[in-house]
Backbone bond lengths (Angstrom), bond angles and torsions (degrees), N, CA, C in turn:
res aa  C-N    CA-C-N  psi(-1)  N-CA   C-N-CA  omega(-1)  CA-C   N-CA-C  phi
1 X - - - 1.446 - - 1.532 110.74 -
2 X 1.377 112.67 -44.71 1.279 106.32 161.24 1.295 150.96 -56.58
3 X 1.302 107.10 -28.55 1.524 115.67 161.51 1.954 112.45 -83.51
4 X 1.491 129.99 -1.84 0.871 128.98 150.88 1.739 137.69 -64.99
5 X 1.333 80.51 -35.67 1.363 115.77 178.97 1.780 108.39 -72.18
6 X 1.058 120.12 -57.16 1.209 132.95 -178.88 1.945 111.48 -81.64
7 X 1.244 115.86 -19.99 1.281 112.57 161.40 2.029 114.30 -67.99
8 X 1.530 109.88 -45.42 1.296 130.35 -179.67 1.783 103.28 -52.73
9 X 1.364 111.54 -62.37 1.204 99.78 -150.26 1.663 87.05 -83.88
10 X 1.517 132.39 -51.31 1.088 93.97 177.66 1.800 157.18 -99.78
11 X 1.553 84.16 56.15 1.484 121.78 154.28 1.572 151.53 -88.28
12 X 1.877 68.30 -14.44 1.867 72.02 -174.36 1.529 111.24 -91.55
13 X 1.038 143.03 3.74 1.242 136.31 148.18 1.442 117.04 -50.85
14 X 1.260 109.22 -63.05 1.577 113.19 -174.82 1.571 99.49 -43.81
15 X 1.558 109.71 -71.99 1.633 116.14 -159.80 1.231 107.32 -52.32
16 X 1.790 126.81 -35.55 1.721 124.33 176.31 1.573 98.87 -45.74
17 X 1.504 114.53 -57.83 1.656 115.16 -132.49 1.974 82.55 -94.97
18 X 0.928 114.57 11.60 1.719 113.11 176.85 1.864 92.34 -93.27
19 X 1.423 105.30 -52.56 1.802 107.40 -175.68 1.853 94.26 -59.39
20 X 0.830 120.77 -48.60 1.911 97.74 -173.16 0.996 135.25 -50.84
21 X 1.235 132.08 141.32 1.701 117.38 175.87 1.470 130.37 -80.39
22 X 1.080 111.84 166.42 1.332 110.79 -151.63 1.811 95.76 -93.35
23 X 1.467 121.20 146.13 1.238 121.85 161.61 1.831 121.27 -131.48
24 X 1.309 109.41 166.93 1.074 122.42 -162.54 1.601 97.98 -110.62
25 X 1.133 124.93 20.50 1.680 107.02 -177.36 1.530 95.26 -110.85
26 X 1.053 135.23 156.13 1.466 139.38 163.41 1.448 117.89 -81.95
27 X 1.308 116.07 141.18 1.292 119.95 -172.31 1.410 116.61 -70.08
28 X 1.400 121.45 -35.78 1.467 112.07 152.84 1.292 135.14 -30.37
29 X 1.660 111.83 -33.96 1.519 117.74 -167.60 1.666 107.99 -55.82
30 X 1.460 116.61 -40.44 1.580 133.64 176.80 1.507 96.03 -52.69
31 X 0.982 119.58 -47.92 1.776 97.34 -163.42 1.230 106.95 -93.25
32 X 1.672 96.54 143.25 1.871 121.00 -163.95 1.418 93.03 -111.06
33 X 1.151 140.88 159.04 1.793 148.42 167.99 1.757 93.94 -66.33
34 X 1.079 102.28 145.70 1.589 130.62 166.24 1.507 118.40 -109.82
35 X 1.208 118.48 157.52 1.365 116.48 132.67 1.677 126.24 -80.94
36 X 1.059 99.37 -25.16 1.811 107.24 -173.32 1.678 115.89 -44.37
37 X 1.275 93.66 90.87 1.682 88.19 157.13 1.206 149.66 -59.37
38 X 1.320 129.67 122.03 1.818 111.26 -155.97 1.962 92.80 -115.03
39 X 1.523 111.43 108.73 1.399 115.23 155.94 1.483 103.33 -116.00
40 X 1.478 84.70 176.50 1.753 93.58 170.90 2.122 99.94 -144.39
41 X 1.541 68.17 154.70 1.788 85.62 -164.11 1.755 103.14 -63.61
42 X 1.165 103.87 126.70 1.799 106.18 165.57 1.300 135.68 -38.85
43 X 1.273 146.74 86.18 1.615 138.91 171.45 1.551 93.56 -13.28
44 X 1.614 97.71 156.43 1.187 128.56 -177.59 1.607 114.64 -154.26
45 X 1.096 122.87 125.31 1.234 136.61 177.30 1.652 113.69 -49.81
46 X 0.895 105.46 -55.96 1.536 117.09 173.09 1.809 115.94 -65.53
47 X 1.856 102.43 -56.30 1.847 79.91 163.99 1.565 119.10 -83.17
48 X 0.825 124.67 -18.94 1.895 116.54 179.67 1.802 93.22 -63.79
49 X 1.416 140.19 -19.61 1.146 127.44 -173.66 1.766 97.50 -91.42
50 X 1.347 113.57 -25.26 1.773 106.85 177.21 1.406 106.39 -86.13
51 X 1.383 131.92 6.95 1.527 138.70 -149.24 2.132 87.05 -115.94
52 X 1.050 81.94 -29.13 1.617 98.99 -151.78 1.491 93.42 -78.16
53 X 1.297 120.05 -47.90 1.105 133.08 -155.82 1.881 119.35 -92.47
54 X 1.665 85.03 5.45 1.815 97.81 -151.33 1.807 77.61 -111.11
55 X 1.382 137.17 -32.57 1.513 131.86 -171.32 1.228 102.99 -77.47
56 X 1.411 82.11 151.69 1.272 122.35 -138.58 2.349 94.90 -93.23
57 X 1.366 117.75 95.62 1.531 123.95 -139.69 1.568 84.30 -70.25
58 X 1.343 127.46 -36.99 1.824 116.85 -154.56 1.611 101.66 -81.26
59 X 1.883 125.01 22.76 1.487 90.55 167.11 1.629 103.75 -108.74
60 X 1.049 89.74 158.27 1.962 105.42 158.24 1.371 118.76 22.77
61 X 1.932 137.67 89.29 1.768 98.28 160.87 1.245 109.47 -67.08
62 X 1.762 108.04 152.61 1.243 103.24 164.94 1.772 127.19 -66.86
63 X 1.360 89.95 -121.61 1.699 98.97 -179.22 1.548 108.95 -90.83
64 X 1.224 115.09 -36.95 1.417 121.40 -178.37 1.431 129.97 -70.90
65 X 1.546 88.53 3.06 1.778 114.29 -158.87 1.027 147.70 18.53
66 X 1.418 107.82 45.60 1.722 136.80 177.71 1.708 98.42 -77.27
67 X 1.579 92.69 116.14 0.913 108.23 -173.83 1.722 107.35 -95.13
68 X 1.226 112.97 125.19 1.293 132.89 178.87 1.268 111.77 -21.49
69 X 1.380 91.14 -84.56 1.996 93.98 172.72 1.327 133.34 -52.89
70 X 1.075 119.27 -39.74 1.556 125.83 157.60 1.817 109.89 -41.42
71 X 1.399 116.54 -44.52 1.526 111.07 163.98 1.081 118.95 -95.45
72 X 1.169 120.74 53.66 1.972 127.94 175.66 1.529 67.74 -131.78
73 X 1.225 132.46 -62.69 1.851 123.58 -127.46 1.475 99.94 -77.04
74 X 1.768 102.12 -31.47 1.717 115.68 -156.72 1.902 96.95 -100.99
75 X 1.048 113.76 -8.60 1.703 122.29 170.72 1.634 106.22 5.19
76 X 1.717 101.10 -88.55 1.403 130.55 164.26 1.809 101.69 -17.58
77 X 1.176 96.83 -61.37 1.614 92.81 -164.45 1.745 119.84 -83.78
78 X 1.439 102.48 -15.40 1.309 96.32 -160.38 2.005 96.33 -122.18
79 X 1.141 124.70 17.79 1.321 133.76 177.19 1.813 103.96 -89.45
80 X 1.230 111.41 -55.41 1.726 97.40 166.06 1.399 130.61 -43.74
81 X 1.362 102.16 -23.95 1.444 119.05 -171.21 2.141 119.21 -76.39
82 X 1.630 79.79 -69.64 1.796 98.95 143.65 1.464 126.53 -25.14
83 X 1.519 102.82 -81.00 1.647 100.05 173.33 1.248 135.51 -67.42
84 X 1.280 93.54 -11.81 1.757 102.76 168.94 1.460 103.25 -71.76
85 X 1.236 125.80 -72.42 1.732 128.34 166.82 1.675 115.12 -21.64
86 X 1.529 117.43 -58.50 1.252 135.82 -177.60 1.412 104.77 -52.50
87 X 1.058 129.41 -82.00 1.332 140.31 175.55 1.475 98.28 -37.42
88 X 1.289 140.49 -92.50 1.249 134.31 174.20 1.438 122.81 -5.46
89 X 1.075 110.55 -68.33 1.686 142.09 -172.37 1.909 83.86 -51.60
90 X 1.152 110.76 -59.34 2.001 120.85 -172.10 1.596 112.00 -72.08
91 X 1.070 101.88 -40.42 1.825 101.24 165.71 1.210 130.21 -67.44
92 X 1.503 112.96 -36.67 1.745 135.66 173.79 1.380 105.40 -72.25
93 X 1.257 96.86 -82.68 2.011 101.76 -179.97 1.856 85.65 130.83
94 X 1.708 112.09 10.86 1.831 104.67 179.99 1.256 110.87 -100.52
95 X 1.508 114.85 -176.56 1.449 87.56 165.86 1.943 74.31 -157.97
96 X 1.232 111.30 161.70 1.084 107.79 173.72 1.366 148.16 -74.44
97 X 1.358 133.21 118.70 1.630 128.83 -142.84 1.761 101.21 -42.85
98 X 1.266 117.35 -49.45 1.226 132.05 -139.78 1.778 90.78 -70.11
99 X 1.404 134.24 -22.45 1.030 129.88 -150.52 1.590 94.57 -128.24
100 X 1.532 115.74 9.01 1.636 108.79 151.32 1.520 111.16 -93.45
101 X 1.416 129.73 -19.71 1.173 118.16 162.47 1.375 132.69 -39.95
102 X 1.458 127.85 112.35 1.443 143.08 -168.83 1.759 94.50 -107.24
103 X 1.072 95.58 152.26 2.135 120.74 169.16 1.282 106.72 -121.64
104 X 1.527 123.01 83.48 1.663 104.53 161.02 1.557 128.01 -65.37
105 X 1.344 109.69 175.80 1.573 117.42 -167.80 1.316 98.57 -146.15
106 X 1.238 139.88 155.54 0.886 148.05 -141.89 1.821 101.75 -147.04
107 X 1.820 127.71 108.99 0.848 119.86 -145.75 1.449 109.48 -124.71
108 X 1.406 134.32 93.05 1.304 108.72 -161.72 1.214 138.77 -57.05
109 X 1.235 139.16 128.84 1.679 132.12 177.07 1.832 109.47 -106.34
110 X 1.051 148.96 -57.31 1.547 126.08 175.55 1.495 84.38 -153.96
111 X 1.345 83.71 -179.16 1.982 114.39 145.75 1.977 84.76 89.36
112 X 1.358 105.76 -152.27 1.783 119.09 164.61 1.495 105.89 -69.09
113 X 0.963 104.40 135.68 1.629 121.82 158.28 1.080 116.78 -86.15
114 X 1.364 126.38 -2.16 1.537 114.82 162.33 1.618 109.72 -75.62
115 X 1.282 118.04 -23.83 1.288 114.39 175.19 1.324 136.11 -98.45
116 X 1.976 119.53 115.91 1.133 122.35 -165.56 1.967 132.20 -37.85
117 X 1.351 79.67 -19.06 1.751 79.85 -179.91 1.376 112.49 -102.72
118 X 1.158 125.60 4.76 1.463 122.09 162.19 1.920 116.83 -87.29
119 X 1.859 103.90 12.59 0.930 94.65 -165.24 1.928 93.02 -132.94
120 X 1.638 121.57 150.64 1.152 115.31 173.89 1.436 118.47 -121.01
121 X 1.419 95.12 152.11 1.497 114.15 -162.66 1.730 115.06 -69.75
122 X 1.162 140.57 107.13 1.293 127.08 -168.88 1.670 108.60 -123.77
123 X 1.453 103.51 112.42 1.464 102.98 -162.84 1.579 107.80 -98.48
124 X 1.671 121.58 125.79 1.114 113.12 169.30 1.432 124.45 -89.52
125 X 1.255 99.42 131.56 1.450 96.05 166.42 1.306 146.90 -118.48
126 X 1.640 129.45 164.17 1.545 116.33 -159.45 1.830 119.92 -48.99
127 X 0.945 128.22 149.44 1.486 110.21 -177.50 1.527 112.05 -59.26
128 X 1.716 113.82 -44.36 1.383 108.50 -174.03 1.514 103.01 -69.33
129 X 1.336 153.93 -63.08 1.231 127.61 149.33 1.764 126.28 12.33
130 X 1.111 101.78 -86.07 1.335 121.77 174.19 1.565 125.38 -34.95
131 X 1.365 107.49 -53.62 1.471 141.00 -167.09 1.788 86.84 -76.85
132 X 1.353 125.12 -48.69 1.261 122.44 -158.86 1.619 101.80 -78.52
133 X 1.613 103.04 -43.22 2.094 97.56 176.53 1.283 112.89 -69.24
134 X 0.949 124.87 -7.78 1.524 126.31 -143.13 2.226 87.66 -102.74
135 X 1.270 110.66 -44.57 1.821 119.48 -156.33 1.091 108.13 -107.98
136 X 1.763 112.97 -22.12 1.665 120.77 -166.70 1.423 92.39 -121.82
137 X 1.693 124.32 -74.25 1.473 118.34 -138.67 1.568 106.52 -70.46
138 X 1.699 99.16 -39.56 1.514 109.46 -172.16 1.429 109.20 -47.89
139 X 1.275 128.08 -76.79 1.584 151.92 128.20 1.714 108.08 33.75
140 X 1.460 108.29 -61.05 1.123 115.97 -155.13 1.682 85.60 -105.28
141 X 0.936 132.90 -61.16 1.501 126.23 171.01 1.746 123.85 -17.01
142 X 1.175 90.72 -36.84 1.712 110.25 -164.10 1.377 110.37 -54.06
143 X 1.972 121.43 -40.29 1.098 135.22 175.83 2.271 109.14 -40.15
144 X 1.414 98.73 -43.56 1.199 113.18 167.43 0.955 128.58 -41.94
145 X 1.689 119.54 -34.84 1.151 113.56 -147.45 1.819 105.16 -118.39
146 X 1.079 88.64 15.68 2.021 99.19 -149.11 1.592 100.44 -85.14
């Protein structure tokens, strides 16, 4: 079932972007010059430790299995650590392999459960991952969206 499962979901990208039609304009053509400047605010030792302390411990570890509560209790200790990564990760443009690794789950929604599309894909991810879209990318994205 598992390798059914994992053939399905990661297929459906391909088969979506096969149903679209094809165009001839370049995606550049959409973008007009701005003034809008796009930064993003610096990690900080002091808020990544109130950031740390504010999540929410009963969801999901991911793959890396940092357990939630263990980083509420260890905040103090493990926020220098964080923003050191964070900042890095924002100055470089890298981020570290180990913390793009995702674990999907497989979630039922109706009908047979033998069949992959009655079921949804729920991907966990590493906390520092997580912690980083969630305080930085989201945040800074937003200018986009306004």
């Amino acid at each position: 079932m598992a390798e059914v499962l994992n053939l399905y979901f990661s297929s459906i990208g391909e088969r979506l972007a096969s149903e679209l039609p094809s165009f001839s304009i370049e995606p550049e053509s959409y973008i007009e010059p701005t003034e809008t400047i796009f930064s993003m605010k610096a990690p900080t030792v002091n808020v990544d430790c109130k950031l740390l302390l504010k999540r929410n411990e009963r969801k999901a570890m991911g793959p890396d299995n940092s357990s939630r509560k263990f980083l509420k209790m260890a905040a103090n200790i493990v926020a220098p650590s964080l923003t050191q990564i964070i900042t890095k990760s924002i100055s470089t443009g890298l981020f570290p392999t180990e913390c793009k690794l995702t674990r999907e789950t497989a979630i039922f929604k109706k009908g047979k459960r033998d069949d992959p599309n009655n079921l949804r894909p729920i991907p966990l991810i590493p906390t520092v991952a997580e912690f980083l879209e969630i305080n930085y990318i989201r945040p800074a994205l937003r200018i986009f969206y306004c």
